[in-house]
N, C-alpha and C positions, 0 to 999 in steps of 0.2 A: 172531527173531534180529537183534542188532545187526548193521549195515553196514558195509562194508569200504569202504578208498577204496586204490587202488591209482593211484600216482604214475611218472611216466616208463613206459610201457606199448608197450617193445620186446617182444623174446622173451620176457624177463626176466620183467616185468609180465604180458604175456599167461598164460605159464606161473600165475601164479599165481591169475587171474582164472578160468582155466577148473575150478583144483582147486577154489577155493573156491564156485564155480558146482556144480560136480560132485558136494559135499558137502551140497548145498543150501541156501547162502548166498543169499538172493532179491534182496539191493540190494546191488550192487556199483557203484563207479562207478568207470571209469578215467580218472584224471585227468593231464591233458598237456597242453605248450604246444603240441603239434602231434597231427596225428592219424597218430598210429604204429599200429602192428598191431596190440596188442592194444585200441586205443580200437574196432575193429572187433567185438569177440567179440559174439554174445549174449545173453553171460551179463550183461553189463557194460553201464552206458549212459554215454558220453563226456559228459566235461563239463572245456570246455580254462579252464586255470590259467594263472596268471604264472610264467614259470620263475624257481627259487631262483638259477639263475647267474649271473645281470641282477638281479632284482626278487623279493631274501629275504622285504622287507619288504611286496610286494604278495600275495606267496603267503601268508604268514600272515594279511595282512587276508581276505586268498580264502579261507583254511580256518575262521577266526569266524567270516562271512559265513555261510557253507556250514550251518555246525552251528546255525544261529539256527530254535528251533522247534522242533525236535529232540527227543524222549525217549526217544531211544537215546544210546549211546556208540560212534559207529563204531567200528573198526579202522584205522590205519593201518598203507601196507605200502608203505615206499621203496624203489626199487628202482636207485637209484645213488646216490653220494658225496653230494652237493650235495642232494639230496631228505632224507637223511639227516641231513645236517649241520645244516639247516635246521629240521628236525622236533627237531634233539637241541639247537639253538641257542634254542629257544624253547618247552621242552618244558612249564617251568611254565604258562606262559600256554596252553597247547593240551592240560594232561592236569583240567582240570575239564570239557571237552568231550567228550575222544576217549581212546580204550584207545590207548599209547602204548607200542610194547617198545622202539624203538629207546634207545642208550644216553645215558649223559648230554654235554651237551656237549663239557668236556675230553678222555673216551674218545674219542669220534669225532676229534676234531680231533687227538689223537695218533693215531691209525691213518691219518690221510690224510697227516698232517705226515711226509713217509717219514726225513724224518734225526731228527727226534725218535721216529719209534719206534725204527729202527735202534739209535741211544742209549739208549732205555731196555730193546732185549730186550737188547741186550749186556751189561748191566749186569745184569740177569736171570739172565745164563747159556744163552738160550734160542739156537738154533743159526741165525742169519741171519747172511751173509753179511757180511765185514769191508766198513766203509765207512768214506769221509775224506770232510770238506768241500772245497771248493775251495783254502783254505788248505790243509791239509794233505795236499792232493797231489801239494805240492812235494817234499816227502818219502822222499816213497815211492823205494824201490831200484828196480832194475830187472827182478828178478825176480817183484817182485808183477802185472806185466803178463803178458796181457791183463787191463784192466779195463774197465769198462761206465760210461757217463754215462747217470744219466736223470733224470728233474725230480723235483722234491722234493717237487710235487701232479701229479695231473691234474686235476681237477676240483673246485672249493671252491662253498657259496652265499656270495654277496655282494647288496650293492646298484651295484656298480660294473661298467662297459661295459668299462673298461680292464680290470680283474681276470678277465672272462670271455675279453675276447680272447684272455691268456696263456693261461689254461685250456684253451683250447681246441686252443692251440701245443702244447702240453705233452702233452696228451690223443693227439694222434695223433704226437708222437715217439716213446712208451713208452722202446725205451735204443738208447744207440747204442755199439756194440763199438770199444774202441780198444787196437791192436795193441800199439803202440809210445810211447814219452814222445812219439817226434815228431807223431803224431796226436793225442795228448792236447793239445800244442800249439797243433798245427791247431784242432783242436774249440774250446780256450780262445778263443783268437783272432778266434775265427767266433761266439762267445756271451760277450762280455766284460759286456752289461748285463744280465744273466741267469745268472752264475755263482752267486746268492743261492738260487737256485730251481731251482739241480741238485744233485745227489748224487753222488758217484764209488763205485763197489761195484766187488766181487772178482767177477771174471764164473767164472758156475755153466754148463756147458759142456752143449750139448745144445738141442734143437729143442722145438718145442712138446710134442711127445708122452712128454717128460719130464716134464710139469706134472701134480701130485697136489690133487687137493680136500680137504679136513674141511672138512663143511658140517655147522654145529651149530645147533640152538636152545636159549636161554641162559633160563632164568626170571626173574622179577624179585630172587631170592633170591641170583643169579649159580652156579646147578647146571647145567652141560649136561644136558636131557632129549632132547636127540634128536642122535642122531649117520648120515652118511651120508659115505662115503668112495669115493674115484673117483679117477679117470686122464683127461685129455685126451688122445684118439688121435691126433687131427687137431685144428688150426688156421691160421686164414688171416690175414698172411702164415704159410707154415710153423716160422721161427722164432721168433718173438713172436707171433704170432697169437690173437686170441679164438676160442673154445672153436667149432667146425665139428662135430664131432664130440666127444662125450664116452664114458664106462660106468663101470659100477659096478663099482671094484677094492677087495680086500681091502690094507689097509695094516698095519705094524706096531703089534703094542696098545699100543707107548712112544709111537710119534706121537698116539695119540689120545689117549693121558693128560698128555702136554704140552699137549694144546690143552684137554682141562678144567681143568688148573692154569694156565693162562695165562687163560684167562676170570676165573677166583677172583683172578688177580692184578690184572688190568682192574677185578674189577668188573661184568663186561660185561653186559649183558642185550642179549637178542633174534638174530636169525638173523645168520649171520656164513657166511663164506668164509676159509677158511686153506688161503694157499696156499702148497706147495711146489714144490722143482724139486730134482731128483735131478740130481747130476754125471755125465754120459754116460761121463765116463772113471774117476773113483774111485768112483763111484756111493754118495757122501755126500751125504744129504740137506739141504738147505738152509729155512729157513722164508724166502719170499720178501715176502708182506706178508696182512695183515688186511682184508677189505674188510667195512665194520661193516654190512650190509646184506643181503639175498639177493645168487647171482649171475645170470651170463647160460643156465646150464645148468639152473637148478632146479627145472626141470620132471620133470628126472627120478627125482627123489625119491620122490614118489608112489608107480612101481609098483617102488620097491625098499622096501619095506612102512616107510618114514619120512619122511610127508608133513610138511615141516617149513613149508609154509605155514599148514596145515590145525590142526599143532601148536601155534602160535605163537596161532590165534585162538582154539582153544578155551580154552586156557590163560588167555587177555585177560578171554574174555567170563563162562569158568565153563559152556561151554556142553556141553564132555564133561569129564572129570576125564584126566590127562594123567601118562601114564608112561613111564618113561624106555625108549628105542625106539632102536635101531644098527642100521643095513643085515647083515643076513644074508645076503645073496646072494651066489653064487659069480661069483666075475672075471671078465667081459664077458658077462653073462648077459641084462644090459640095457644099450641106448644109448641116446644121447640123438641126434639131428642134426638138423642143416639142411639135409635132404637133396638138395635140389636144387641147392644154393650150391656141396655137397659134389661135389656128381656134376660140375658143372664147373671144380672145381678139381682134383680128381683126375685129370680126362680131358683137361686143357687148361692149367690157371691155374700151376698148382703147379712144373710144367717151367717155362713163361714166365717165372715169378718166381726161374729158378736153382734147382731143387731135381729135377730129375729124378726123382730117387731115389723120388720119391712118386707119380710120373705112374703112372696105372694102364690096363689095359684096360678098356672095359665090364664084364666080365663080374667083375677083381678086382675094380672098383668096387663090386659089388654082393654079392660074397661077403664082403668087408671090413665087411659091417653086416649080418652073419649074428648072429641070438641070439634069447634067449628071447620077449624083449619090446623092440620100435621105438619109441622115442617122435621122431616127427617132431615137429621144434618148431611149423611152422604147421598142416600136413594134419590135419585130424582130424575124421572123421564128425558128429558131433555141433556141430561148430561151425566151419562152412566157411568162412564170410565171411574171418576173417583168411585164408588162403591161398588166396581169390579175390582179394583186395585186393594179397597179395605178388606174385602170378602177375602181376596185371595190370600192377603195379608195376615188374617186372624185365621185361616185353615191348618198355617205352619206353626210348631214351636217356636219360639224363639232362638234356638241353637239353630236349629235346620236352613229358618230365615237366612241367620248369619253366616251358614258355609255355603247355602247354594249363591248368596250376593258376592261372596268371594269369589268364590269361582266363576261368577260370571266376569265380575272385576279381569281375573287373572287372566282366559280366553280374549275379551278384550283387549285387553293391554298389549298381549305375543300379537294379534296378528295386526295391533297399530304397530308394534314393533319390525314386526316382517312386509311391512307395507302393503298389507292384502286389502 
């Protein structure tokens, strides 16, 4: 069996390393500029990389390098923005090497570019959220308020230190709510050398657990074969938050036919995330954005019977013949979580941050991820190391982390130095 190389190997990447372990993929390797949790599985042997967000141009020397020798044709499997962009920014040069689904450059870089896509689903007809540039939010009357500011990227590959920094800014503001012109104001004021690299959108009203998935894989021919649709229950923070808790929801069959005719209209190939957000008050759904890659839940695909990791290689390699597969499962029959993350924000985090509403007892806590089938993102019999690794991990401060990884650093280093 050809080999996988799994890139960025949080949840995200673990989840996928273990399906494809679990399939009986024998050479996996997960590849990161740090050792994150899934470079711990198994199933997987770490081997650290130049990250695309700093050094595009050293990860592509990294993955020739890599493939020299070779008479297979790995897989590759990105597992965010910038890994993706990178892989779809230089895909000629890396598909006489490697099986390559992620899409083509321009596609990717319009699904990250959020006012160019904005502008082109609207031109579409497709139902996202009205948006105005910084210009044209002069405009706007006063009953289009509440609106939302967020950045135009989170996350891009470059070769530049400066370009990662913003990235990085951008990454953890996701949006900020603003009530009135006069906070708009405000906001402008306080990001006047950065008005280029925000967005202004009609805010879609409601908490994390409004957030819907279609998580598809796309062929080379641009057909969705696999479709898997869900709800976010819980995320942390509670109102933007990433995915804490997810399951498998049934949605309407118009949404799912909008996203195979928006693939056809992309173009698109390979695993995708579409994501919606339903209006709390008119309960209109909104398509909020595209992310051209796996996401951080995708773990739970597997036992809602449409492993779209498993999908996507067989497909590459030719190694099963590959048919078209939608989640049948009934509405919260399966979850996904991080369950211990969960248990203290439920029991603790979630009040702290303003949200009462969601603070539970022990014992809600634990009826609340009542169903057919758990899928804990770290725990799991077969392959413990990652969730000794997170366990150990969450027992430190975070200063403590950082001086005892020093010093082991430093120890290291003297006695490669003294040749011991």
């Amino acid at each position: 069996m050809d080999a996988a190389l799994v890139f960025n190997c949080g949840h995200n990447g673990l989840s996928i390393i273990r399906e494809l372990g679990r399939q009986g993929v024998n050479e996996i390797y997960a590849l990161d500029s740090v050792r994150s949790i899934g470079t711990h599985s198994r199933y997987a042997r770490f081997a650290r990389c130049p990250d695309p967000l700093t050094n595009e141009t050293a990860f592509i020397e990294f993955l020739l390098r890599f493939v020299k020798g070779r008479t297979d044709k790995p897989v590759l499997f990105p597992t965010n923005d910038h890994w993706a962009q990178a892989i779809a920014h230089h895909k000629s040069v890396l598909k006489p090497h490697y099986r390559v689904w992620v899409s083509d450059g321009p596609v990717v870089d319009l699904l990250i570019q959020k006012p160019r896509f904005y502008e082109w689903a609207m031109k579409q007809g497709y139902p996202v959220p009205r948006s105005w540039s910084d210009a044209e939010v002069d405009k706007l009357s006063n009953d289009c308020f509440p609106i939302v500011a967020k950045p135009a990227f989170r996350v891009a590959s470059s070769d530049s230190k400066l370009h990662a920094m913003r990235a990085v800014e951008n990454y953890g503001k996701r949006l900020t709510v603003l009530e009135t012109r006069e906070q708009l104001e405000v906001y402008r004021r306080g990001n006047t050398s950065k008005s280029e690299e925000c967005v202004f959108q009609e805010y879609v009203r409601g908490l994390s657990d409004c957030m819907y998935t279609v998580g598809v894989y796309v062929n080379q021919e641009h057909a969705v074969m696999g479709v898997f649709t869900g709800r976010k229950v819980r995320g942390f923070p509670p109102d933007i938050g990433d995915c804490i808790v997810g399951q498998v929801e049934k949605m309407d069959e118009a949404i799912v036919c909008m996203v195979k005719q928006m693939c056809r209209d992309l173009r698109y190939s390979g695993i995708a995330e579409f994501e919606f957000k339903k209006d709390s008050i008119t309960g209109k759904i909104f398509l909020i954005e595209v992310n051209p890659r796996s996401w951080s839940w995708i773990g739970i695909t597997p036992s809602c019977g449409v492993s779209l990791p498993w999908m996507a290689y067989c497909d590459m390699t030719g190694h099963k013949s590959v048919s078209y597969t939608e989640t049948i499962c009934q509405t919260g029959s399966v979850k996904y979580a991080k369950v211990s993350r969960d248990r203290r924000n439920c029991l603790r985090n979630n009040k702290r941050s303003g949200y009462p509403e969601w603070h539970m007892t022990h014992e809600q806590w634990k009826q609340s991820l009542e169903c057919d089938i758990l899928v804990d993102a770290e725990y799991s019999l077969d392959d413990m190391k990652p969730w000794l690794f997170a366990s150990w991990r969450k027992s430190f401060p975070v200063s403590i982390y950082g001086r005892v990884k020093s010093r082991i650093r430093r120890i290291t280093t003297r006695k490669q130095a003294l040749g011991q």
